[in-house]
C-alpha positions in Angstrom: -93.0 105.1 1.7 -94.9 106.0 4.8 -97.2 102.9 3.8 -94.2 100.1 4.4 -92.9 101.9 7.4 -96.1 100.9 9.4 -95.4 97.2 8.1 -94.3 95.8 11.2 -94.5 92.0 9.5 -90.9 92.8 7.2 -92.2 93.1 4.2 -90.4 97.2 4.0 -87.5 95.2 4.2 -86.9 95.3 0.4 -87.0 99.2 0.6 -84.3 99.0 3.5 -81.9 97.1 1.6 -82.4 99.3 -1.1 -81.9 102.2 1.1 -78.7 100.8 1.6 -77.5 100.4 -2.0 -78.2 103.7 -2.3 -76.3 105.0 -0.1 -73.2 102.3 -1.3 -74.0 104.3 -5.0 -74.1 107.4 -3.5 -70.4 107.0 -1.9 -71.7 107.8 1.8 -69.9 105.2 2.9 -70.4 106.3 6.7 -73.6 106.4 6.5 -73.4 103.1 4.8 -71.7 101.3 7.5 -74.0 102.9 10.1 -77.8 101.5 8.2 -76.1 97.5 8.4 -76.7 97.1 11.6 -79.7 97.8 12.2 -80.7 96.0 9.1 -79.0 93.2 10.9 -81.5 93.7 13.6 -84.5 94.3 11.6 -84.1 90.9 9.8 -83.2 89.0 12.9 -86.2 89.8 14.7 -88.3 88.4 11.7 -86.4 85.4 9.8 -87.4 83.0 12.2 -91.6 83.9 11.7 -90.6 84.5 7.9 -88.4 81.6 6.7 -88.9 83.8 3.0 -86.2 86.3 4.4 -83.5 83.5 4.4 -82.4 85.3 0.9 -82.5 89.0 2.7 -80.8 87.9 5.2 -77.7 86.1 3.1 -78.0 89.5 1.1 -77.2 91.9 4.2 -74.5 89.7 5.1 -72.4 90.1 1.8 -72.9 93.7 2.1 -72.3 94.0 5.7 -68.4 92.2 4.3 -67.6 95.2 2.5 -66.5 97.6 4.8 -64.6 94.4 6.5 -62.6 94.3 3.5 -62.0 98.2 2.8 -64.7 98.3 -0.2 -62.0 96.2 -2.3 -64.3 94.0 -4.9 -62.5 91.5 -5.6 -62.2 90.3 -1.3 -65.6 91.3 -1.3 -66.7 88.9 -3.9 -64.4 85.7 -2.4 -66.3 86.8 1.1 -69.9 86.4 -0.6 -69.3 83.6 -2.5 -70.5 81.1 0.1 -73.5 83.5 0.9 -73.9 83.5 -3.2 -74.1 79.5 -3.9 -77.0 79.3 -0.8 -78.9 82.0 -2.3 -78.8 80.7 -6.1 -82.3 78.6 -6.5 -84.0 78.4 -9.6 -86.7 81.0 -9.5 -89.5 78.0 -9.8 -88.8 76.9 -6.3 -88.7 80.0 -4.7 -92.1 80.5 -3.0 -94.3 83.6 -4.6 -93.8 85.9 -1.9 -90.2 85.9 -2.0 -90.0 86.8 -5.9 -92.6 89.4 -5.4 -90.2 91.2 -2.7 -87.8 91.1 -5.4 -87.8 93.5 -7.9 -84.5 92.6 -8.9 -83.2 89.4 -8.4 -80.5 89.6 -5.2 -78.1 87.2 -7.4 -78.3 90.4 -9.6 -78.1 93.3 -7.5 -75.1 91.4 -5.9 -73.1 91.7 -8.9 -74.3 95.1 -9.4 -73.0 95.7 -6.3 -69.3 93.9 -7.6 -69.4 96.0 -10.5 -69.6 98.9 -8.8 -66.9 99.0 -6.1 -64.7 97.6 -9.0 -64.9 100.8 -10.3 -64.3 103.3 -7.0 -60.5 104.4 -8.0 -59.6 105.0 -4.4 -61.2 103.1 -1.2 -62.9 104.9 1.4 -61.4 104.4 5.1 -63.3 102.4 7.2 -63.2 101.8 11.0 -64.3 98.5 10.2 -61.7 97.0 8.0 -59.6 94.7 8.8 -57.0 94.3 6.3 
């Protein structure tokens, strides 16, 4: 970990999205909402030197919809969708460096991500939703 922190070229950013999905998994939603924005940042202040972060940067979108919608999947998923058909690319055009920041496929961990706030029985509150 202290290795990619000193990576001041994004290339940790696959270890703070996953940060972030922790979090999601671990129901701290709070702290959830707090790490997107700076995410935001962190990707805006590479994607234009790294066109490869296009797909991190669709990624932190969709997530940064879920508080927006109150957690609810289903919202969630008609939110991403968009975000979803620019990011599906058959894996042969995608350039190396892209699927090596990948360990699991975004398309992938997105519906991981569905799956899993289909099953929260009761939304958190969030300041952020706008239902």
């Amino acid at each position: 970990m202290p290795e990619f922190s000193k990576d001041k070229a994004g290339q940790n950013l696959a270890i703070r999205i996953l940060y972030v999905l922790i979090l999601l998994a671990s129901k701290k939603f709070e702290d959830f909402e707090e790490a997107i924005p700076p995410l935001q940042a962190y990707i805006g202040r590479y994607k234009k030197s790294y066109p490869e972060l296009f797909r991190c940067d669709l990624l932190v979108k969709m997530l940064a919809d879920i508080p927006k919608v109150g957690y609810n999947a289903e919202r969630v998923a008609w939110r991403g969708k968009p975000y979803l058909e620019k990011m599906l690319v058959p894996p042969e055009e995608l350039p190396l460096k892209i699927t090596e920041m990948e360990v699991i496929p975004y398309e992938k961990m997105w519906q991981f991500v569905l799956e899993f706030l289909g099953t929260l029985k009761r939304r958190p509150y969030s300041s952020k939703s706008k239902l």
